[in-house]
C-alpha positions as CSV (number, residue, x, y, z in Angstrom):
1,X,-115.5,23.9,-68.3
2,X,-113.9,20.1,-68.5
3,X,-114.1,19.8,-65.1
4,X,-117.5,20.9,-64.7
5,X,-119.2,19.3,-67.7
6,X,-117.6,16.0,-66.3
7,X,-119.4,16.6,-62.5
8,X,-122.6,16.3,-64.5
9,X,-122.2,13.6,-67.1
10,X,-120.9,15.6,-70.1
11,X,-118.1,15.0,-72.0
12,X,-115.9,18.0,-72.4
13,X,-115.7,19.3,-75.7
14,X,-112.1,19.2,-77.1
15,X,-109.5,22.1,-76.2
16,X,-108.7,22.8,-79.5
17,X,-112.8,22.6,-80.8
18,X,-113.5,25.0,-77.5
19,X,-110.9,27.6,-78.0
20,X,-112.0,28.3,-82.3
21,X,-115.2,28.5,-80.7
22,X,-114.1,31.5,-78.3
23,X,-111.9,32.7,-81.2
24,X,-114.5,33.0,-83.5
25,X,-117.1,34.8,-81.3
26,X,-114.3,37.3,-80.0
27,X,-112.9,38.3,-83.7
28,X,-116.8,38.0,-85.2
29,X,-117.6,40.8,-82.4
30,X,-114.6,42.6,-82.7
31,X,-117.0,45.8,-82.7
32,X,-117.7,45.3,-79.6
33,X,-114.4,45.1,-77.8
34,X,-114.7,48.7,-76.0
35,X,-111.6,51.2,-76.6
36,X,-108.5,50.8,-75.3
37,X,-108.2,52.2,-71.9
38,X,-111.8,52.7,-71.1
39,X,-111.9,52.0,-67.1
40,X,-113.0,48.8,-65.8
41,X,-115.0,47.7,-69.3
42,X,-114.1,44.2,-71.3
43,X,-115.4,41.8,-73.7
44,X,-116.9,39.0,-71.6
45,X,-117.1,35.4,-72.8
46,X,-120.0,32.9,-71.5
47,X,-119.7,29.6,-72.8
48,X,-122.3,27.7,-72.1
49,X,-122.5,23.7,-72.6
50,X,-125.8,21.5,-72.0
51,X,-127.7,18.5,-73.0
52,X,-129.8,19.0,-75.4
53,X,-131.3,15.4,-77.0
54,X,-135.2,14.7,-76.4
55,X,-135.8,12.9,-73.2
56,X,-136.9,12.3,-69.7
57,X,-135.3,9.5,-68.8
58,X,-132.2,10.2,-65.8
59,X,-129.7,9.4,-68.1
60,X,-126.6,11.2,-69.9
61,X,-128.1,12.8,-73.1
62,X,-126.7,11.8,-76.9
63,X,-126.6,15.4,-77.6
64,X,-125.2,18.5,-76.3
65,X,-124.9,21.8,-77.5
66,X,-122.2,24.2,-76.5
67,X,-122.5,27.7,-77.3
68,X,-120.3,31.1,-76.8
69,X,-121.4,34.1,-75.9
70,X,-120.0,37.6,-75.9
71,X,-120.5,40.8,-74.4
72,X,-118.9,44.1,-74.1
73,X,-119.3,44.7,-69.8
74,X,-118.4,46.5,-67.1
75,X,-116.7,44.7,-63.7
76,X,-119.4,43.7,-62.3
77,X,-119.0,45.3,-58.4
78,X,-117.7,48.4,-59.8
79,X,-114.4,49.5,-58.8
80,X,-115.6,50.7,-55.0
81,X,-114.7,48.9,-52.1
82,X,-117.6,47.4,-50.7
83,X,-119.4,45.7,-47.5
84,X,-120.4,41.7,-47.6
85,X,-122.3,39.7,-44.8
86,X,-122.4,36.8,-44.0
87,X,-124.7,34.2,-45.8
88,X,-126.1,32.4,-42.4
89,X,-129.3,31.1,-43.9
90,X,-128.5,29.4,-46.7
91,X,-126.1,26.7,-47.6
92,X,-124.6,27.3,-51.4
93,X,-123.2,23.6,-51.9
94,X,-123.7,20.2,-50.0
95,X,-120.5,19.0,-49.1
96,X,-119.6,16.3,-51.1
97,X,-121.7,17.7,-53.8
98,X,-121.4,20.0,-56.8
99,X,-119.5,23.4,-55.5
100,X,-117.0,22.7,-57.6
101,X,-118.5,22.9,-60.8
102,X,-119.6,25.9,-62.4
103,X,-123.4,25.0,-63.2
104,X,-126.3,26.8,-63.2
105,X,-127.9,25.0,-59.8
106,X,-125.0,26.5,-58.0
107,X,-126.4,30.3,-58.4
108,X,-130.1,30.5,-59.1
109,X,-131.4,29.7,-55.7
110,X,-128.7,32.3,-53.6
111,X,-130.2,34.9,-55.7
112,X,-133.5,35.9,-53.5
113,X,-130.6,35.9,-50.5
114,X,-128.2,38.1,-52.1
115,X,-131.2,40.4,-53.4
116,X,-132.5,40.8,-49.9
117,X,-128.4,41.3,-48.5
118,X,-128.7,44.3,-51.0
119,X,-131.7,45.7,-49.8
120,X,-129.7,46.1,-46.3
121,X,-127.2,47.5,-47.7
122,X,-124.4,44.3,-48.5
123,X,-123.2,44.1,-52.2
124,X,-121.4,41.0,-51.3
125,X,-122.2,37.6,-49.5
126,X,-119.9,35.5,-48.5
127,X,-120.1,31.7,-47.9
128,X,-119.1,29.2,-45.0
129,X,-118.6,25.7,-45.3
130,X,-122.0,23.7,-45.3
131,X,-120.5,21.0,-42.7
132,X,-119.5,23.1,-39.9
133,X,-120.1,26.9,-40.9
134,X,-116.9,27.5,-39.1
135,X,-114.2,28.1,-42.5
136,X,-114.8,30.9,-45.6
137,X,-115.4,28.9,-48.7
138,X,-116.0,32.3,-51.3
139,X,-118.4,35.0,-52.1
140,X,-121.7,33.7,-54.1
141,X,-120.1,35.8,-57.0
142,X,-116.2,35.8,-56.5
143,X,-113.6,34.0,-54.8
144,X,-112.0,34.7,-51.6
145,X,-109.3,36.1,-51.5
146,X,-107.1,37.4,-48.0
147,X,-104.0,39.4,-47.5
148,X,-102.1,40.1,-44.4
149,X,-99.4,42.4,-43.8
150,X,-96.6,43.2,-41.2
151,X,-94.2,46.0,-41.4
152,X,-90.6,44.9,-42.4
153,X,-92.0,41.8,-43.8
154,X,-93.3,40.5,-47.3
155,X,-97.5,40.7,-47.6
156,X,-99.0,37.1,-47.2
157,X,-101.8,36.1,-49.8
158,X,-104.3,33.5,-48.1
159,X,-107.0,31.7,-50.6
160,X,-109.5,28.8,-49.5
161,X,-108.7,25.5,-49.8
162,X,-111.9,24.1,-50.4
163,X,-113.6,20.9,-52.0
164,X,-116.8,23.3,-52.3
165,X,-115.5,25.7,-54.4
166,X,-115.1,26.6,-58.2
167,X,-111.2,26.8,-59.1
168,X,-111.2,30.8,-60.2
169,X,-108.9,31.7,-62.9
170,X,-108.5,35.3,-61.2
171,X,-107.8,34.0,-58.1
172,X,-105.2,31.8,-59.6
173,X,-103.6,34.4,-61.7
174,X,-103.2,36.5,-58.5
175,X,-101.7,34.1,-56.8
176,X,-99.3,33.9,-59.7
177,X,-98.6,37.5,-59.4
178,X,-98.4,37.5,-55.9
179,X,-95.5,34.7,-55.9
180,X,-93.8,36.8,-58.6
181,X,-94.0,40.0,-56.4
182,X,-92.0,38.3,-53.7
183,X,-95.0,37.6,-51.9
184,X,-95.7,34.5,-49.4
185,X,-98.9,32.7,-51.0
186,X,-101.2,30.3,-48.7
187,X,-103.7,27.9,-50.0
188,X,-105.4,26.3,-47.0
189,X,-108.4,26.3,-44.8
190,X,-109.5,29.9,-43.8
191,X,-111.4,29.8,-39.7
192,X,-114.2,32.4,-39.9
193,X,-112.5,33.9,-36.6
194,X,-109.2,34.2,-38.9
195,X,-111.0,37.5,-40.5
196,X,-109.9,40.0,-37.9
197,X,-106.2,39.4,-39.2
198,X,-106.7,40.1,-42.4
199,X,-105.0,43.4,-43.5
200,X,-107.1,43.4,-46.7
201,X,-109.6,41.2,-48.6
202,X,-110.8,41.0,-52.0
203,X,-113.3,39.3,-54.0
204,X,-111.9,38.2,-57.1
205,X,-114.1,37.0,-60.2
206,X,-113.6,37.3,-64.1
207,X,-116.8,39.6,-64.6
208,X,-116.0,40.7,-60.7
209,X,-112.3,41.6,-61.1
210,X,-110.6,42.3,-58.4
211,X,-113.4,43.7,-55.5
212,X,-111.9,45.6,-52.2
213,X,-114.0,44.2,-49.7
214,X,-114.5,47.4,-47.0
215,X,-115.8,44.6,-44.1
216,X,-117.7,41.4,-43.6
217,X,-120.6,41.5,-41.0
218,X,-121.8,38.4,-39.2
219,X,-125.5,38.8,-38.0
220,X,-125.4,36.1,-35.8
221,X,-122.6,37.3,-33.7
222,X,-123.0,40.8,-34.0
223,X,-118.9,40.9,-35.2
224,X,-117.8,43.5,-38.0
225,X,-114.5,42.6,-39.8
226,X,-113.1,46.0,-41.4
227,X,-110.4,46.2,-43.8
228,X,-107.8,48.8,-44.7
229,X,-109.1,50.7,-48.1
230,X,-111.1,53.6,-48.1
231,X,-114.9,54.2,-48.7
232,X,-113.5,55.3,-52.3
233,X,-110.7,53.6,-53.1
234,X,-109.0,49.8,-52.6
235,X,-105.8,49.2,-50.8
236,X,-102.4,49.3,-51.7
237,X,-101.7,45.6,-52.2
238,X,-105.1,44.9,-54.1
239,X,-104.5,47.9,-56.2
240,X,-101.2,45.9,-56.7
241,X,-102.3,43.2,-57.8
242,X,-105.4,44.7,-59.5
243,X,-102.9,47.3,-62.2
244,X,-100.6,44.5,-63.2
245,X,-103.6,42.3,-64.0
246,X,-105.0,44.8,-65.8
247,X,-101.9,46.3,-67.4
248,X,-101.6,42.2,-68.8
249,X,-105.1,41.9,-70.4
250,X,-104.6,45.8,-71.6
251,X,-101.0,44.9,-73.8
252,X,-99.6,47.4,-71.7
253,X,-97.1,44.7,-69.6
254,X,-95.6,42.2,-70.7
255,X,-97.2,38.5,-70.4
256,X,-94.4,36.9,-68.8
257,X,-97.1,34.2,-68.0
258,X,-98.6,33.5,-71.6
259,X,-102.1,34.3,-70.2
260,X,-102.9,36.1,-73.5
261,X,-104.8,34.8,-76.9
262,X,-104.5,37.4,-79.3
263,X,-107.4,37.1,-82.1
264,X,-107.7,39.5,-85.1
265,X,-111.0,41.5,-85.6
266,X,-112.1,39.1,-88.5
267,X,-112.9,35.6,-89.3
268,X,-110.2,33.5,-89.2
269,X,-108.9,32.2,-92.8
270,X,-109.6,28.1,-91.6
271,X,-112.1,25.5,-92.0
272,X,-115.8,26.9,-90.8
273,X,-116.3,25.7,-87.0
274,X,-118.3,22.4,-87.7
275,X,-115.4,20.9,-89.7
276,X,-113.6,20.5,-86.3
277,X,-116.1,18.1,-85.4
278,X,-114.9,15.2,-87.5
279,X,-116.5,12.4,-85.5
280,X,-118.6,14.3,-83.4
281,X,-120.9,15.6,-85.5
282,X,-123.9,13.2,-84.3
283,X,-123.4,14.4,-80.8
284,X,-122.6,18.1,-80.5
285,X,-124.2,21.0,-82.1
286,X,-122.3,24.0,-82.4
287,X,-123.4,27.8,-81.5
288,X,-121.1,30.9,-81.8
């Protein structure tokens, strides 16, 4: 959120104000949090930061509102491998523009395009860079994610290296896991013809998951990239990396990595949320 409030003129709200935000609204809807266990269901958090002072003028606001939402959810895809295409049509970022921030303007107008990618059958659109539509920069919902794999030898993880793309905690956290499995990771520019090697790909997302991707069809050419998991199931190394992230956000692993924030189902015993705001009170409103 710092990064992406900054790309459009806000000023990031504190770390320490941001997270008792999210604490509050987890252990205030504790109710929610579904059972222990139950497949492929969470509590998902949606902060959401904007300007919110009276004006038309193109200039920064003097007030901004951030707010967190909550909501228990299922993984977004499902838990089934499924088929993407190629977004040919439409470009999702300019290229020294805003694809690295997470705002809204990045996924209102690929909506009619995935809608219509649906209707043929694609759950899954995947995006090229807008300068030369020659190197995968990540799915509209989900980043790209690409493993290749070699008998006698160690599985290689492949990610974008884009300046288009939002920096996806999942993505990150499986390369993490993929290092720690012994694994070679690779963050670099991905050639569209660089599909057909892949032994596997995923699209990985926070309200996504972890996404088997079964293939990826370019129109244009005519080409269908297929990948190993069945029509039912993903394959071995994304259901790898898929039940040790899992197993993490579940209590039932270990966090070697310190990814977890436990919060108690009930309001924390400290000063209400606006007292945090000492100074700031003129320019943020607060809503949990």
């Amino acid at each position: 959120m710092a990064h992406s409030a900054c790309v459009i003129s806000i000023p990031p709200p504190p770390i320490s104000l941001f997270l008792r935000c999210v604490r509050l609204a987890v252990s205030q809807n504790a109710a929610y949090v579904p059972p222990h266990g139950t497949p492929n269901s969470f509590m998902y958090i949606r902060p959401l930061l904007f300007g919110s002072s009276p004006q038309i003028s193109l200039v920064p606001p003097d007030e901004y509102t951030l707010c967190v939402y909550v909501t228990p959810a299922q993984s977004y895809h499902g838990s089934q491998p499924l088929d993407a295409v190629i977004l040919e049509e439409f470009d999702r970022a300019a290229p020294r523009g805003t694809g690295a921030a997470k705002v809204g303007g990045n996924y209102a107008p690929v909506m009619r395009w995935s809608d219509r990618a649906r209707s043929e059958g694609y759950h899954l659109t995947l995006h090229l860079d807008s300068k030369t539509h020659t190197e995968i920069d990540e799915f509209s919902t989900s980043a790209f994610l690409g493993i290749k794999t070699q008998a006698g030898e160690q599985p290689v993880l492949v990610v974008p290296d884009s300046a288009a793309i939002i920096a996806s905690v999942t993505s990150q956290s499986c390369q993490v896991l993929a290092e720690a499995f012994g694994w070679k990771v690779e963050k670099r520019a991905i050639k569209l013809d660089e599909l057909s090697s892949f032994s596997e790909v995923i699209a990985a997302g926070t309200a996504a998951t972890l996404v088997p991707v079964r293939s990826i069809t370019s129109k244009s050419t005519e080409q269908k990239f297929s990948f190993n998991c069945s029509d039912l199931a993903p394959g071995p190394m994304c259901m790898m990396l898929l039940d040790a992230i899992q197993k993490i956000q579940q209590g039932d692993a270990v966090d070697f990595f310190n990814w977890c924030d436990p919060v108690e189902g009930r309001k924390p015993a400290a000063l209400p949320v606006k007292s945090v705001l000492t100074g700031l009170e003129k320019h943020v409103k607060i809503s949990v």
